[in-house]
N, C-alpha and C positions, 0 to 999 in steps of 0.2 A: 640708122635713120638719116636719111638726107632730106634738106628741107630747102624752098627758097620763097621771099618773099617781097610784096612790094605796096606800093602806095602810091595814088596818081589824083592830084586834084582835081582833076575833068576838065569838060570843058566850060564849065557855067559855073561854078563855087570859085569864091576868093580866097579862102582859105580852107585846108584841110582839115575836117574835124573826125577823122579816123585816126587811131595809131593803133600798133602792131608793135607786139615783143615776139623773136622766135630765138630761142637759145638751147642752150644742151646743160642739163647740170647731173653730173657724175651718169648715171641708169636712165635719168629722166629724160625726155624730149619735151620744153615747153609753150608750144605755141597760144599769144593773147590777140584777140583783134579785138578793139573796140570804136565803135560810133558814134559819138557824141552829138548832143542837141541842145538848143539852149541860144538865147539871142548874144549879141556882141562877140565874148570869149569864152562865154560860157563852155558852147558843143566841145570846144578846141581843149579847155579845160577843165573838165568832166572825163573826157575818154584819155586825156593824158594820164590824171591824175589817176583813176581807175586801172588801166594799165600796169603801173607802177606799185600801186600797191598786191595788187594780186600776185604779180614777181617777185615782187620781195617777202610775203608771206611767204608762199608755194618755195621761193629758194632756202630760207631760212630752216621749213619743216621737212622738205622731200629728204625721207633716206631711207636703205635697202632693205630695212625690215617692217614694211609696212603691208596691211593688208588691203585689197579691192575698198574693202566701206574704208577705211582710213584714209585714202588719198580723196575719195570721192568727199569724207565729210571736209577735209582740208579745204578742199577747191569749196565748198557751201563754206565756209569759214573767211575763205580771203575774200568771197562777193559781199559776203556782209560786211566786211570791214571796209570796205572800198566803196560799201552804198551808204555809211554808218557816215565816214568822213565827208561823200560828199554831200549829205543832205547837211551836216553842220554849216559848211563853208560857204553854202548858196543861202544858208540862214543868216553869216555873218558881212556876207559882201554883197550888196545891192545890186550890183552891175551882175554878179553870177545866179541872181535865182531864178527859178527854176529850172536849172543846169540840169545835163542828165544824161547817160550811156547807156549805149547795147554793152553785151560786153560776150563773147566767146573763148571761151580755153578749153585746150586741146592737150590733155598730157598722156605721153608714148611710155608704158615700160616695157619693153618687149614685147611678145605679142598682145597687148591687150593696151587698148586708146582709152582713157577716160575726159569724158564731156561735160561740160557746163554751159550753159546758154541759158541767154536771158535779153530779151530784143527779138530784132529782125533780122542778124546775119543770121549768115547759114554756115551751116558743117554738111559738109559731104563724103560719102566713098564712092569709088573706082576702082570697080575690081577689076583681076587681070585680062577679064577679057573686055576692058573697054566699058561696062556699065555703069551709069551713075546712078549713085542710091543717096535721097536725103534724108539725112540721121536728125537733123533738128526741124523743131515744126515754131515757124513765125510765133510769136505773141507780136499779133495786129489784130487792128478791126476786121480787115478784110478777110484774115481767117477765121475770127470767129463768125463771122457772117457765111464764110463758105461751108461751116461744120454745122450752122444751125439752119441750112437750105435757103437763107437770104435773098445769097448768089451763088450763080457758078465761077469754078474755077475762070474759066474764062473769061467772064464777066469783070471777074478782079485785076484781071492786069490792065483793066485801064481804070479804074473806080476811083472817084476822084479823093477820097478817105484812104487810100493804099500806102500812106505814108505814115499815119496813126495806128502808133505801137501802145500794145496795153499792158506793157511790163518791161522796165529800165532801172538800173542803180541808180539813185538819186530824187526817187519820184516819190516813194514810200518808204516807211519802219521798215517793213516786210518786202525780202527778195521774188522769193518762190521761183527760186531758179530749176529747171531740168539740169537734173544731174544724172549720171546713166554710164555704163562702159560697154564697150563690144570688141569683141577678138578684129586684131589689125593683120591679118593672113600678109604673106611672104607676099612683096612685089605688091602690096597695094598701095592704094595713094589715097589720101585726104584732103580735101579742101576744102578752105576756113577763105569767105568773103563776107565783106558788108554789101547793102542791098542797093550800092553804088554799081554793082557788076550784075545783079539779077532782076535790078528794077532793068536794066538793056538787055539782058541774054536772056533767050528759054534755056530751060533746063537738056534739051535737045542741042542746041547749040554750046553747051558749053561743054557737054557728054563729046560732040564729035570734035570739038578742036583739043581736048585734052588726050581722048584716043592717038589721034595724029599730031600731037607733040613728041619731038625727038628728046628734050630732056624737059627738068621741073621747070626750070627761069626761059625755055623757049615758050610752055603753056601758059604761062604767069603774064608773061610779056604779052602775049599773044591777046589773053583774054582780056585784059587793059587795053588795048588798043580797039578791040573790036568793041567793046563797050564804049569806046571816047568817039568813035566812028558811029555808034549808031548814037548818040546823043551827048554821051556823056554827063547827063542832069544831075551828076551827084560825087561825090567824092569816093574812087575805087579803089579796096584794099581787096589782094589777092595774096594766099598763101598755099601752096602745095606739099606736103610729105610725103614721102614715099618710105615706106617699111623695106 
């Protein structure tokens, strides 16, 4: 499993309120990205904090004899504790309430990806011959509006509510995160962004500049920069795996 990853504060945010863990521990591949929201320091400390705990649960439990629902319930385990913490500390500190994160993870054990998602990044495949497929589906208004014929897709990418998410660690008791795994085939590749990269790319556009990337950190690089070029409105985290 080779992985690479990045983090670009755009062109219009002052600070970054994304972070990103990608590591390797023993069998596992663990990639975290999270988004943060929240006024002052909040976003910034929300998706930090959230981040951190989910790795250190996830490193703490992951080991070689476990099964598909076991690692699946693990990963529903570390969001709760991660959403558990930060609704306490947005209770305790004025300046951080109502703090709040997307939050994505991505664990590899050989051929098989297990996912959790909860927000509006996205997880993707790319399979070998160049296809993009999206494995997570938004929790936003504008999707729930697009599944109840509201609107059309189309209609959503510019809707001025397209930024209200209806499901984050730190908002509620209850996660209700998608949890889910699917076979990671020889030579494919995953990609884990916050909606700093797809509120500027179509999904078309992000299928042909990863195709025609020569390695991971040239389409990573690449896709950051063409998202800061076409606006950049938002803080872009890009992460690529390749099985």
């Amino acid at each position: 499993m080779q992985f690479y990853s990045l983090s670009d504060r755009g062109m219009l945010r002052e600070i970054n309120e994304d972070y990103f863990i990608s590591e390797t521990l023993g069998d596992y591949t663990v990639l975290i990205l999270t988004d943060g929201m929240g006024g002052h320091n909040g976003g910034e400390t929300a998706s930090k904090i959230a981040g951190e705990i989910i790795f250190d649960f996830l490193e703490s439990r992951l080991g070689k004899a476990l099964l598909p629902g076991q690692v699946m319930l693990m990963m529903e385990e570390a969001l709760e504790k991660a959403n558990e913490y930060i609704l306490s500390l947005s209770k305790k500190k004025a300046k951080l309430a109502g703090m709040g994160t997307t939050a994505d993870v991505l664990v590899f054990k050989k051929d098989v990806a297990y996912i959790a998602h909860v927000g509006d990044g996205r997880i993707y495949s790319l399979s070998g011959d160049g296809k993009l497929s999206l494995l997570t589906k938004d929790h936003s208004l504008v999707e729930y509006m697009i599944e109840t014929g509201a609107i059309t897709r189309e209609q959503a990418a510019g809707h001025p509510q397209k930024n209200v998410i209806t499901k984050a660690l730190g908002i509620s008791p209850d996660v209700n995160a998608d949890i889910f795994h699917v076979k990671a085939l020889e030579k494919s590749r995953f990609l884990m962004c916050s909606d700093g990269l797809t509120n500027m790319l179509s999904d078309e556009a992000i299928e042909k500049t990863l195709s025609q990337s020569e390695s991971l950190e040239d389409g990573v690089k690449t896709l950051i920069k063409q998202a800061n070029e076409a606006g950049g409105s938002d803080n872009i985290t890009v992460i690529l795996a390749e099985v």
